[in-house]
Structure formats: C-alpha cells, structure tokens
C-alpha positions as CSV (number, residue, x, y, z in Angstrom):
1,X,-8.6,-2.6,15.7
2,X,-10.1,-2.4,12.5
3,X,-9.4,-4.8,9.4
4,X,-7.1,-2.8,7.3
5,X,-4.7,-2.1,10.2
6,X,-4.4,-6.0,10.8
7,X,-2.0,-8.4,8.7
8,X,-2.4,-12.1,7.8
9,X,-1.2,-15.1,9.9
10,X,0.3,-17.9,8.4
11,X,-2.1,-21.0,8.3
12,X,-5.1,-19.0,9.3
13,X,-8.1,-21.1,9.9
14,X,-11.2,-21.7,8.8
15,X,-14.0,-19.5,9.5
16,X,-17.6,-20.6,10.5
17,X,-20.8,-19.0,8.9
18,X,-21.4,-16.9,12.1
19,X,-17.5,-15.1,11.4
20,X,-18.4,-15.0,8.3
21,X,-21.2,-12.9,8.3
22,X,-20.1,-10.4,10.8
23,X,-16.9,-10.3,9.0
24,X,-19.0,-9.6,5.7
25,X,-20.3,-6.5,7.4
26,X,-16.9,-5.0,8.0
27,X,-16.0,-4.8,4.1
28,X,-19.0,-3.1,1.9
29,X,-19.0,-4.3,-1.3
30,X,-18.1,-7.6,-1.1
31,X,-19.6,-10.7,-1.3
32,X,-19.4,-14.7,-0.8
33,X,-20.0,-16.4,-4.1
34,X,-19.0,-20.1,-4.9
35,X,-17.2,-19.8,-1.4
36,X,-15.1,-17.4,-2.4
37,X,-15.4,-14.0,-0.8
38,X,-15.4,-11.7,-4.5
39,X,-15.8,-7.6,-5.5
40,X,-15.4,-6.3,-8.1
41,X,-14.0,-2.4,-8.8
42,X,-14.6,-0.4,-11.7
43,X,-12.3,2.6,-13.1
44,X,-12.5,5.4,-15.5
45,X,-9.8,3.8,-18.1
46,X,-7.1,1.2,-18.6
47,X,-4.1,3.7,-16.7
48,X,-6.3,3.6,-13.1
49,X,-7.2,0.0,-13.4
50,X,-4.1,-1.2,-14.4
51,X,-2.8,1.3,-11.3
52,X,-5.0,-0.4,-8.8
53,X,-3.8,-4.3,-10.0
54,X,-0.3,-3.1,-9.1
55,X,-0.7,-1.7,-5.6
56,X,-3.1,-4.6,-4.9
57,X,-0.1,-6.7,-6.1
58,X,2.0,-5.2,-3.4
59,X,0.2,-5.6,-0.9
60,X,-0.4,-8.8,-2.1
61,X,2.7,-9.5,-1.8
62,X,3.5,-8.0,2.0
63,X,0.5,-9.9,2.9
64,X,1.7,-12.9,1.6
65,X,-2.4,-13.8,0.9
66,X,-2.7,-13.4,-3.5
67,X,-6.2,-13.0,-4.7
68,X,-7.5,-14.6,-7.8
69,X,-8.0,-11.5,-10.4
70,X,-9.4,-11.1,-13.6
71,X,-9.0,-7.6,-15.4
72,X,-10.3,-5.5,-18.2
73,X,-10.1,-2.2,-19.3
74,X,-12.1,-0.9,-16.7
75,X,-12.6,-3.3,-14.3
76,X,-11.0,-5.9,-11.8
77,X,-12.5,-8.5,-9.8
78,X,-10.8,-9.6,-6.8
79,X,-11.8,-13.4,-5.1
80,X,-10.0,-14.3,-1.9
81,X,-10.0,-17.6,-0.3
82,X,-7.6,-19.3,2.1
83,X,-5.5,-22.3,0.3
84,X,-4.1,-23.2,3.8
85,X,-7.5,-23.9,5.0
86,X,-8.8,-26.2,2.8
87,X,-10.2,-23.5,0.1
88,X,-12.2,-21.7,3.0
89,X,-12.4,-18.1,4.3
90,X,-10.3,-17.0,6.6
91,X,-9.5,-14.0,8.5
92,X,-6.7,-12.9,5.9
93,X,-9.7,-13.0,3.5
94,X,-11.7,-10.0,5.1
95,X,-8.0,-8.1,6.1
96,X,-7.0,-8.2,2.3
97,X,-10.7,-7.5,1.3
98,X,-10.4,-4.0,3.7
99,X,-7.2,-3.6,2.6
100,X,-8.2,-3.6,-1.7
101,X,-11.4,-1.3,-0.2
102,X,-9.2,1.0,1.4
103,X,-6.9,1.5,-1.4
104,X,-9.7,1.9,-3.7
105,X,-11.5,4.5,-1.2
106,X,-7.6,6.3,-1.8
107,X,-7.3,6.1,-5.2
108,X,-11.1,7.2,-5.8
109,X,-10.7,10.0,-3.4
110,X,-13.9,9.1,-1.3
C-alpha cells in the first residue's frame, strides 16, 4: 500500500534511522533537518498558496497529525514531527508528507 493511501495511528512510535531513510525515499522532496522531516512548496501567487495551506489544513485535521507551517506569498514550508513520540519521526510523518506531495502533484497538475 502506498503512503498517501495510509492514515495516522494514534501514539505512533518512534522511528529508527534505518525507517527513516527508506521512508525518506518514498516522499521526493523532503528532507530531515533539525529532526524534523521539512519541504517546502512554491506557488505562482498568494490565491494558490493560500489554496494549498487550506486543503493541507484539512487533511490536517482528518489526520489528526498538524505540521508546523510558515507561509508567504509564494511559498509554504511544511515540518512534521511526532509530539507523541518524544519530538521524533514517525510513520504519520512520511503519510502526511505523501499526503501534502500528493495534493501538491494535484493542484500543480503533474
């Protein structure tokens, strides 16, 4: 099954360097910085990035797994990390990761 199909568990654990990585190659564009698995997305004006923030906020919200955001005109970085598991990455990291891919890949029309 691939990540975007999957949803987040509740207290999800931690994953070890070894997940990590293969997990990493699942979701291009993303990267672990500071511990924090981040992207960010760039957009052709205010309208489509301020589009974007809101459908990632609902499924955000479904997923019950909130990034940490930070948004401009034309851009918004996402950074996931797990609270449950001590600040870690979990798997709910690399689903909402493929899920913000896969709506950008929609809303792009790649």
């Amino acid at each position: 099954m691939s990540l975007p199909t999957l949803s987040c568990r509740a207290n999800a654990a931690a994953l070890d360097a070894g997940a990590i990585a293969a997990l990493l190659a699942q979701v291009p564009g993303w990267a672990v910085i500071d511990g924090k698995l981040e992207r960010s997305f760039t957009f052709k004006n205010y309208y489509d990035t301020m589009a974007f923030v809101n459908a990632l906020a609902w499924i955000s919200h479904h997923q019950d797994h909130h990034p940490e955001l930070t948004v401009t005109y034309k851009e918004c970085a996402v950074r996931y990390n797990t609270h449950s598991a001590g600040g870690a990455l979990s798997d709910n990291d690399f689903i909402c990761a493929a899920k913000a891919n896969a709506l950008f890949d929609q809303r792009s029309g790649a």
